[in-house]
NUVO-905654 format. One record per residue (C-alpha): residue number from 1; residue in three letters; x, y, z. Coordinates in nm, 2 decimals. Example, Ala and Ser with C-alpha at 12.3 -4.5 7.8 and 13.67 -1.06 7.14 Angstrom:
2
NODE    n  res       x       y       z
NODE    1  ALA    1.23   -0.45    0.78
NODE    2  SER    1.37   -0.11    0.71
***
This chain:
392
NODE    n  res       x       y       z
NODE    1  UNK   11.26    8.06    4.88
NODE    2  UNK   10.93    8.04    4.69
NODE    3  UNK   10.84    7.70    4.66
NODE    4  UNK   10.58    7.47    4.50
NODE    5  UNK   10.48    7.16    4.62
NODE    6  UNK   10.31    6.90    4.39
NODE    7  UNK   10.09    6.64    4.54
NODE    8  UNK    9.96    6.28    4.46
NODE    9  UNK    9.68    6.39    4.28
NODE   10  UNK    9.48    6.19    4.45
NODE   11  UNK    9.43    6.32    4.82
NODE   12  UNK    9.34    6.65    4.94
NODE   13  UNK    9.63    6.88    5.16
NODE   14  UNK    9.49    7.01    5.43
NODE   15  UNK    9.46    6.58    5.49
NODE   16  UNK    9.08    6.56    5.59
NODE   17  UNK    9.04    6.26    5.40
NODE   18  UNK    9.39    6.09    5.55
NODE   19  UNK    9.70    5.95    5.39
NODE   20  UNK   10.03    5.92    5.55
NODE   21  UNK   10.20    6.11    5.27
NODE   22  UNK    9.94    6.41    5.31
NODE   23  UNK    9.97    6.39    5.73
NODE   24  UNK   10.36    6.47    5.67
NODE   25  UNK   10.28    6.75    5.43
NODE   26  UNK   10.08    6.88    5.67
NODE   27  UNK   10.33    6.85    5.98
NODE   28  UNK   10.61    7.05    5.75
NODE   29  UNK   10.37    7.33    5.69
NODE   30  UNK   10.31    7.36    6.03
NODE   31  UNK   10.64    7.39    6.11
NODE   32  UNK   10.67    7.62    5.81
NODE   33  UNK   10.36    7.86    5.98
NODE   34  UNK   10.51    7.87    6.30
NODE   35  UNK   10.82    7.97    6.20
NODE   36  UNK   10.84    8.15    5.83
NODE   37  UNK   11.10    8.00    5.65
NODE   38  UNK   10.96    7.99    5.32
NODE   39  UNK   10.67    8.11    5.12
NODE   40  UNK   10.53    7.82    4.96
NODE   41  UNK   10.23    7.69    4.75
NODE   42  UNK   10.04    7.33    4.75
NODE   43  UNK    9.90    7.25    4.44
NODE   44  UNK    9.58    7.03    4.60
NODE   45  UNK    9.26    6.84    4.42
NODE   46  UNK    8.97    7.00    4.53
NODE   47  UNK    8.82    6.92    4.88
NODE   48  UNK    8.54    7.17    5.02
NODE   49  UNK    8.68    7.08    5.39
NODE   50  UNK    9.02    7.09    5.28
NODE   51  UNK    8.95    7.41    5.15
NODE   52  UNK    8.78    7.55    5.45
NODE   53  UNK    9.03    7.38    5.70
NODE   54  UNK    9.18    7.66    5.93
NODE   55  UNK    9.55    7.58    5.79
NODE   56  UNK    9.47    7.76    5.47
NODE   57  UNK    9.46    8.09    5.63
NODE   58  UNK    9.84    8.07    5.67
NODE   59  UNK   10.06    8.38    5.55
NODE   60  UNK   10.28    8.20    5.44
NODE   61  UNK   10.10    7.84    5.32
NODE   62  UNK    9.92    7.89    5.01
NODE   63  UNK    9.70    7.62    4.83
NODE   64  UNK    9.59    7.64    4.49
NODE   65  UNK    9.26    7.40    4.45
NODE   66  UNK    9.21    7.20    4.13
NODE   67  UNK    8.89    7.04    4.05
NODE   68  UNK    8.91    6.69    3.89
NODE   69  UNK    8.56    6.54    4.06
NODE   70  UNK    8.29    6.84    3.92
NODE   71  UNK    8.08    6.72    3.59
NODE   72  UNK    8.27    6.96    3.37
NODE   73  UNK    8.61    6.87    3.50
NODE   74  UNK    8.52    6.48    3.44
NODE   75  UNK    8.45    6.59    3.10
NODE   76  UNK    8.77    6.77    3.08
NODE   77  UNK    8.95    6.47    3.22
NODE   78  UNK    8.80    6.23    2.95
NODE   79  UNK    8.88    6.47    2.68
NODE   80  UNK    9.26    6.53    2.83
NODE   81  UNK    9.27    6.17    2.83
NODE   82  UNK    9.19    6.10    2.45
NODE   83  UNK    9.45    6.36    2.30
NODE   84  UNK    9.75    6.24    2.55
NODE   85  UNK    9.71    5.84    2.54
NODE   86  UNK   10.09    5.75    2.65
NODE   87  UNK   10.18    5.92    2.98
NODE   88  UNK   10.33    5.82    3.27
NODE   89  UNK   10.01    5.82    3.56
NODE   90  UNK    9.67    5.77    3.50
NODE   91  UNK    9.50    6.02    3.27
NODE   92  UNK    9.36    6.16    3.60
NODE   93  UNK    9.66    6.24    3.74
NODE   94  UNK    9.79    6.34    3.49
NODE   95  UNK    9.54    6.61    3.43
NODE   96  UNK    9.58    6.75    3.78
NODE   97  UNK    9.92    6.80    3.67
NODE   98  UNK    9.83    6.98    3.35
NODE   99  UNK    9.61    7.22    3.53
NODE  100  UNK    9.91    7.23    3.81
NODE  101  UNK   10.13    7.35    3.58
NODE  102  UNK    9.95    7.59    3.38
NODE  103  UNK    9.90    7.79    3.74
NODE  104  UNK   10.30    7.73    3.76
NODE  105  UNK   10.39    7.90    3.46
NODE  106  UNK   10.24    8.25    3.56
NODE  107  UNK   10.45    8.23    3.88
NODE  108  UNK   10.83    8.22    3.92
NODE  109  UNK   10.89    7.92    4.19
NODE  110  UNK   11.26    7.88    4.33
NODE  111  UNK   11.16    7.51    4.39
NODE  112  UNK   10.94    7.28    4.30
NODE  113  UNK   10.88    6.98    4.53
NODE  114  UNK   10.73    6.67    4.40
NODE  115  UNK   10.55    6.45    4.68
NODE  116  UNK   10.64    6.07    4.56
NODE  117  UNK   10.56    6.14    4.20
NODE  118  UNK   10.92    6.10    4.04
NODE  119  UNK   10.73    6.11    3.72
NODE  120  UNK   10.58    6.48    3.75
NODE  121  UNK   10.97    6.57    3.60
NODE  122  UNK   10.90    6.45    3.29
NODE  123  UNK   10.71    6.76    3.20
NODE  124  UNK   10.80    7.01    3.47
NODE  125  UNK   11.14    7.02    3.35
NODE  126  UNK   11.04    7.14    2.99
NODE  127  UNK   10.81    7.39    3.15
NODE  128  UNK   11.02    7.58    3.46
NODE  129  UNK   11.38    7.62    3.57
NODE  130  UNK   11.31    7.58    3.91
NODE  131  UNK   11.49    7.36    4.08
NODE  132  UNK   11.28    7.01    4.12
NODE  133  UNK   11.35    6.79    4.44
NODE  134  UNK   11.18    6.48    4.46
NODE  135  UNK   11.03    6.36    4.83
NODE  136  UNK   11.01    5.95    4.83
NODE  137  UNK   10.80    5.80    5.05
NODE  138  UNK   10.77    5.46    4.80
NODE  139  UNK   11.00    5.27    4.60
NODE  140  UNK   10.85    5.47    4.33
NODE  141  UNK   11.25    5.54    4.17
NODE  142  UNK   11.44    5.34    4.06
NODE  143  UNK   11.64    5.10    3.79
NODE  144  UNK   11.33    4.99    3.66
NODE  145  UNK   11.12    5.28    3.64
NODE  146  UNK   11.02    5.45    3.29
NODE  147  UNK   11.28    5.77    3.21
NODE  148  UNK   11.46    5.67    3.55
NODE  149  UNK   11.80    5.81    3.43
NODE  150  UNK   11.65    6.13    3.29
NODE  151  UNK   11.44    6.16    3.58
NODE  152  UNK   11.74    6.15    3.81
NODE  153  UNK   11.93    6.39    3.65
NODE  154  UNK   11.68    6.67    3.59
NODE  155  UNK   11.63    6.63    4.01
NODE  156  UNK   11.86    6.89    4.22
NODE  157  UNK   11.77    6.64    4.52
NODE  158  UNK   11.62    6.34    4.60
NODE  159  UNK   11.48    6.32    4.95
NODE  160  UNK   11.40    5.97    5.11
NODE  161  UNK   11.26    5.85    5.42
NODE  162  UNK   11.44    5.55    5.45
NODE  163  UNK   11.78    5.37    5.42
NODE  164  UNK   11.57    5.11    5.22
NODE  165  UNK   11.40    5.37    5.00
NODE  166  UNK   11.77    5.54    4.92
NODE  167  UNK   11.89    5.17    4.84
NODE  168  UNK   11.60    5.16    4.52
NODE  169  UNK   11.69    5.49    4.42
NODE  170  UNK   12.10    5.42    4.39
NODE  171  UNK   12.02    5.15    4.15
NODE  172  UNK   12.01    5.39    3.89
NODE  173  UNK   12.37    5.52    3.88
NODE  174  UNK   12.50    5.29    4.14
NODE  175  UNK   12.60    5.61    4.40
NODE  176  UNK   12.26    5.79    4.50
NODE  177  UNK   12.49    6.08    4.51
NODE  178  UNK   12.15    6.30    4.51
NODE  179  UNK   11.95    6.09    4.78
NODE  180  UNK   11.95    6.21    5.14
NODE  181  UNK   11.72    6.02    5.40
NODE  182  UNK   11.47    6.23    5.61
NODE  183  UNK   11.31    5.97    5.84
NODE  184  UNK   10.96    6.07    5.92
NODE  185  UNK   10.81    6.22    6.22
NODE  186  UNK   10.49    6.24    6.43
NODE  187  UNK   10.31    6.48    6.64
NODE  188  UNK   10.46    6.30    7.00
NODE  189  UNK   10.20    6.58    7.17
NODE  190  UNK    9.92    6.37    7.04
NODE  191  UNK   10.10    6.00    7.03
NODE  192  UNK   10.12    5.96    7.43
NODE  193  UNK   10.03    5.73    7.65
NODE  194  UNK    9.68    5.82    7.81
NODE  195  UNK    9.42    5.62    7.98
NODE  196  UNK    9.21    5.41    7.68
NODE  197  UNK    8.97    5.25    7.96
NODE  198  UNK    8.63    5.48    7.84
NODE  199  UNK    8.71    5.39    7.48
NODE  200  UNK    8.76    4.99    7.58
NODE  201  UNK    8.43    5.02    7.72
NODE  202  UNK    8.25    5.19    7.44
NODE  203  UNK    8.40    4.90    7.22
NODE  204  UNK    8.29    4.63    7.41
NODE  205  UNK    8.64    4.50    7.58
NODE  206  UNK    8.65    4.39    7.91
NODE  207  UNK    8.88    4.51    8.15
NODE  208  UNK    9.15    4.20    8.15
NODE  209  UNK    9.10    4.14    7.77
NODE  210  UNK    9.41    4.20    7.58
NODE  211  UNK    9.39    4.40    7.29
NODE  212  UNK    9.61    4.36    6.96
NODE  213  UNK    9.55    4.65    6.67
NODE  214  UNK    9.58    4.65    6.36
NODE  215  UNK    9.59    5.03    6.16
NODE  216  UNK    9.56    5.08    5.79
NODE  217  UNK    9.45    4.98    5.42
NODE  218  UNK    9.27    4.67    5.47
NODE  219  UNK    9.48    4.54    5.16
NODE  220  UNK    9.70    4.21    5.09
NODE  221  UNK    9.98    4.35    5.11
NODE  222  UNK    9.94    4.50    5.49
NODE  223  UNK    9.88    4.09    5.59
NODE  224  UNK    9.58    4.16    5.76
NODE  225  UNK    9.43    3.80    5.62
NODE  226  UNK    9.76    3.66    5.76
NODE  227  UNK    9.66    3.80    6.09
NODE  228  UNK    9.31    3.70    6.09
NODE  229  UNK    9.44    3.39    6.03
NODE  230  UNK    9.68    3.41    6.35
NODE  231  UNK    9.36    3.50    6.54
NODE  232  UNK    9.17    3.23    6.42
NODE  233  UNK    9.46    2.99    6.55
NODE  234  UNK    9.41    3.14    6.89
NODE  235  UNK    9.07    3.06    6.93
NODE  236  UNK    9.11    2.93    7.26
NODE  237  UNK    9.23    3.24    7.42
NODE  238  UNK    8.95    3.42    7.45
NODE  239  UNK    9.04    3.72    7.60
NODE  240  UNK    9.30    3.79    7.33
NODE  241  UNK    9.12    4.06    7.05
NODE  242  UNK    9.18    4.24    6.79
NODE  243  UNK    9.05    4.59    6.65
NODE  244  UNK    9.13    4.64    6.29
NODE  245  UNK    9.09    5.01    6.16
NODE  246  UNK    9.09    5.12    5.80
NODE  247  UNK    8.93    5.06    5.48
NODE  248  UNK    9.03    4.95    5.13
NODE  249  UNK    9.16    5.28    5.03
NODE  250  UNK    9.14    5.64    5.22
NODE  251  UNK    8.85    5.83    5.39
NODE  252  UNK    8.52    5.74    5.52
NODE  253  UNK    8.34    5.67    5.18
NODE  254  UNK    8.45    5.38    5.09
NODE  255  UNK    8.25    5.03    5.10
NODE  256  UNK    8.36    4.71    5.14
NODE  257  UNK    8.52    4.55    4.84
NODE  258  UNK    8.59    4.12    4.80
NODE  259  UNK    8.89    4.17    5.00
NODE  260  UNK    8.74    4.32    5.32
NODE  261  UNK    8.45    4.06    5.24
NODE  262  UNK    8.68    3.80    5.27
NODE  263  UNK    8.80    3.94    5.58
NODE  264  UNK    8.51    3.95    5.79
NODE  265  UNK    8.42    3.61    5.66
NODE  266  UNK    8.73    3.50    5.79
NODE  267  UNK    8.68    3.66    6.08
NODE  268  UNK    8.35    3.56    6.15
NODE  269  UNK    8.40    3.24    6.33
NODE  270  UNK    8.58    3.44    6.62
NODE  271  UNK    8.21    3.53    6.74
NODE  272  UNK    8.29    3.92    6.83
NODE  273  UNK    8.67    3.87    6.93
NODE  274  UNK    8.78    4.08    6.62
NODE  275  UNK    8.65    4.43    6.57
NODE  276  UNK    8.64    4.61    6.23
NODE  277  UNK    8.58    4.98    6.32
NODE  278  UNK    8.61    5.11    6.01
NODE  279  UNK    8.74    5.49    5.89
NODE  280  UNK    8.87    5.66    6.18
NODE  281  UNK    8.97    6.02    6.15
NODE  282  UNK    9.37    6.02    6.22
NODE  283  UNK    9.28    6.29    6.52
NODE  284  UNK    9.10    6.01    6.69
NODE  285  UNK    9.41    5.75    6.64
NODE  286  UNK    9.58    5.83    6.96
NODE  287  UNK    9.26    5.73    7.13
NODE  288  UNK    9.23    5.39    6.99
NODE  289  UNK    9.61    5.34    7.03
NODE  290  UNK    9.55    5.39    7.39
NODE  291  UNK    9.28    5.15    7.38
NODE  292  UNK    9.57    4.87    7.29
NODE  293  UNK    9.79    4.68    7.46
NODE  294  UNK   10.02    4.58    7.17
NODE  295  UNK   10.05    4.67    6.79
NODE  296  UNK   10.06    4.46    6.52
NODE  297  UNK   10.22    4.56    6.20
NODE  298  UNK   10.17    4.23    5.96
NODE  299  UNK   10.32    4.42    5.65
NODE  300  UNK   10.41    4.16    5.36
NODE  301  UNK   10.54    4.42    5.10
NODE  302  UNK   10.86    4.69    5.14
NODE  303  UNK   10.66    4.92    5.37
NODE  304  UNK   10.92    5.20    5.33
NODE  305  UNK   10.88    5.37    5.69
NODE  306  UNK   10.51    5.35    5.82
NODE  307  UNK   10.44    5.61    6.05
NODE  308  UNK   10.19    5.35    6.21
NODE  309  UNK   10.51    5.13    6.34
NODE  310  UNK   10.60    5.51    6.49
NODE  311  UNK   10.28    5.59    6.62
NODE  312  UNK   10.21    5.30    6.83
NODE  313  UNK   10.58    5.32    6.98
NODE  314  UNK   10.50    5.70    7.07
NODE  315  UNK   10.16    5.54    7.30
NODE  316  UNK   10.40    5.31    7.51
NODE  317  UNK   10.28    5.02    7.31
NODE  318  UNK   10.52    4.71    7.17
NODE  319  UNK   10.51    4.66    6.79
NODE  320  UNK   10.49    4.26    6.60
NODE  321  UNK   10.63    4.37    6.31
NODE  322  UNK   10.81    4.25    6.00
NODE  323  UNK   11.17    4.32    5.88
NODE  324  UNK   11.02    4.45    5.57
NODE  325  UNK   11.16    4.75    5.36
NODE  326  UNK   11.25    5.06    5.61
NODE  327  UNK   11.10    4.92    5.96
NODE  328  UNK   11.39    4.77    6.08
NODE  329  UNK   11.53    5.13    6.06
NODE  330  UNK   11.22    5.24    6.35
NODE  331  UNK   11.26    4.98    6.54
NODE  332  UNK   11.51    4.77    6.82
NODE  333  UNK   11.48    4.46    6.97
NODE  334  UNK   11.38    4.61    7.28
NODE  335  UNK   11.07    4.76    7.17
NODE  336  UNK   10.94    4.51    6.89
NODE  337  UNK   10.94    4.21    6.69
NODE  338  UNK   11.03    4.14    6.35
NODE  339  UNK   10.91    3.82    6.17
NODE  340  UNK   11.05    3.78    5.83
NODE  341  UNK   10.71    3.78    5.59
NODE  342  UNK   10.76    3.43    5.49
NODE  343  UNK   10.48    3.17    5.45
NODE  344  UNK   10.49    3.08    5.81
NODE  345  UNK   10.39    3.48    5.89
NODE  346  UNK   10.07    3.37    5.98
NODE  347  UNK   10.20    3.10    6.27
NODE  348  UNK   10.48    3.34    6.36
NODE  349  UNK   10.22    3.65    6.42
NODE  350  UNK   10.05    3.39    6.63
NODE  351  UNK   10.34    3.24    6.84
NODE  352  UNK   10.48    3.63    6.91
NODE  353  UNK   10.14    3.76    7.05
NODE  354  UNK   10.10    3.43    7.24
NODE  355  UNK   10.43    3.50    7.40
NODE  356  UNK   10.36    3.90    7.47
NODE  357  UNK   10.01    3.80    7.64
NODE  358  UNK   10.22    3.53    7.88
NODE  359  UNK   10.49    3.78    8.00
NODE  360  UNK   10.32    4.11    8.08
NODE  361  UNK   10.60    4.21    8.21
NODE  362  UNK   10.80    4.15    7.91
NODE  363  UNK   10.49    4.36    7.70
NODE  364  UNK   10.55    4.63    7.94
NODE  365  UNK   10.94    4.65    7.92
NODE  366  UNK   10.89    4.67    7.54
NODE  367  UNK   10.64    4.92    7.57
NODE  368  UNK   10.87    5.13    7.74
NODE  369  UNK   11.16    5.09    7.54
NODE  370  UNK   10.89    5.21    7.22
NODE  371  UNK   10.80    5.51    7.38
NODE  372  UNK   11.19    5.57    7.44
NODE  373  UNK   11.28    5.52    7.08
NODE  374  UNK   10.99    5.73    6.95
NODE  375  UNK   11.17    6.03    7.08
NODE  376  UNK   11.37    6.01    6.80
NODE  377  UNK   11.07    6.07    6.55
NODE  378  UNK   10.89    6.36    6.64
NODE  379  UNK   10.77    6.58    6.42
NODE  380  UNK   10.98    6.94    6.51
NODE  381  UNK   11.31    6.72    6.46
NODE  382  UNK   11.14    6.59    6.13
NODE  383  UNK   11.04    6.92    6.01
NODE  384  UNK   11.39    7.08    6.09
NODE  385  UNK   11.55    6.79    5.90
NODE  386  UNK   11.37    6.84    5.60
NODE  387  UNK   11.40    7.19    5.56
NODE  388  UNK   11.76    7.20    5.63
NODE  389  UNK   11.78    6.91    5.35
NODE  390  UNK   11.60    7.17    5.08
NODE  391  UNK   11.85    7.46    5.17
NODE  392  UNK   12.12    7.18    5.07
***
């Protein structure tokens, strides 16, 4: 099939700048390199090291570059945005998608694939008969969201990575005869267990300290305050730390905003027990996962299927969790820990990593049984899974 996939708008593909979404495009082109199923074009924002990235000299992987950052194309954007007020995204994105599909229209696509932007159908449908499969990976679909019923019926397929994520969708016919769940994968060559002892060192942590981590958007809704706050109750366990990695949004260019401020204010009376590392580049994340000795994954919100929760599992390391959205999909009782993200989260994080740092061997057992569960995520079985689901 020819096939063209349409992106957030937001983040580049090839994923230097990160983004979980991004990542699994990505990992499905790989697969798609290696083994020529389909010839298929990404419809990217412009990104210099995206664009020299050695994925984009594929023969079968194209990517089409659109500017939206460039002087003129900010002009262009502003312009676009005073002659089409009412639209679904933000003018922004919505003019990625106008360039998008004026490159569309000269070819003839089998398939169009929209990356968790249900919306892009709105338009697409008017302008191409290909057939237009939708890829959730947020509750981005459902009763409640504008054109949902047209939107549904213009799709051929709706693609979910979660049970949960299928639930939101069905709400608008009450069937979800469309929806079939692709659980996401991960590259289980990189995720391994491997010795973290250099990085500990560079870091600052001690040999007996016991390491909790904390990976992504240092938002509200990922709970990191209500962690810090666990920490904070914990003050007289010294050797227990924390490293939190991530900023407010994605990449390494962002500052810190009143949120993260608040954070580190928070955090500050811990005297060095709590380490904010900042951006690191996802090729590095195996590293620092190996650094741990358990992960925490405080998410308040629906988190629809984090590959973080799937990540740490894949290093051998035990997940605190929530039974929010899609993770109690990833996870057993064997290998993790769901609290319910009630306003005792904060005392519950603490109590659970209180009891993992008494009974190592209880920490190791689940450790184990997370790198036994991972198996079923890796990225080939995701890959194969997805593909087979677009032949459908």
């Amino acid at each position: 099939m020819k096939i063209a996939i349409l992106t957030s708008g937001i983040l580049p593909v090839p994923a230097v700048q990160g983004g979980a979404v991004e990542n699994l495009i990505d990992s499905y082109l790989a697969y798609n390199n290696q083994h020529h199923l389909h010839d298929i074009t990404v419809y990217s924002i412009l990104d210099n090291k995206a664009r020299s990235h050695p994925a984009v000299q594929s023969d079968v992987n194209h990517y089409h570059y659109i500017d939206v950052m460039s002087p003129l194309a900010k002009v262009r954007k502003r312009l676009h945005h005073m002659l089409n007020r009412d639209e679904f995204y933000h003018y922004s994105i919505e003019f990625y998608l106008e360039e998008a599909l004026r490159h569309m229209q000269k070819e003839d696509y089998d398939m169009v694939l929209l990356e968790n932007r249900p919306g892009y159908a709105v338009k697409l449908a008017s302008v191409t008969p290909a057939r237009i499969v939708h890829h959730l990976h947020n509750d981005v679909l459902n009763s409640s969201t504008p054109d949902a019923l047209s939107i549904y019926q213009t799709a051929r397929r709706i693609l979910c990575v979660s049970q949960y994520i299928a639930g939101c969708v069905k709400s608008i016919d009450g069937i979800g005869a469309k929806c079939q769940v692709v659980s996401n994968g991960i590259d289980l060559k990189a995720f391994t267990p491997q010795d973290g002892t250099a990085l500990r060192s560079r870091l600052g942590l001690q040999p007996d300290d016991f390491v909790l981590l904390f990976c992504g958007r240092l938002t509200p809704e990922k709970g990191i305050d209500k962690l810090i706050e666990a920490m904070n109750s914990l003050k007289e366990y010294p050797r227990i730390k924390l490293l939190i990695i991530g900023t407010s949004f994605f990449g390494n260019t962002c500052t810190d905003d009143a949120f993260i401020t608040s954070l580190k204010h928070s955090a500050s009376p811990l005297q060095g027990r709590i380490i904010f590392t900042g951006f690191v580049p996802y090729g590095d994340m195996p590293a620092y996962l190996a650094a741990a000795d358990v992960a925490v994954v405080p998410s308040i919100w629906n988190d629809p299927f984090p590959t973080t929760v799937l990540e740490a599992m894949a290093t051998g390391l035990p997940v605190i969790t929530t039974s929010q959205g899609g993770i109690p999909e990833q996870t057993t009782p064997e290998c993790a820990i769901l609290l319910p993200a009630d306003e005792r989260i904060a005392s519950r994080l603490a109590v659970s990593i209180l009891d993992l740092y008494s009974d190592r061997q209880r920490c190791h057992a689940m450790g184990q049984a997370a790198l036994e569960r991972s198996r079923l995520f890796s990225d080939e079985r995701y890959a194969e899974d997805f593909f087979k689901a677009l032949a459908n």
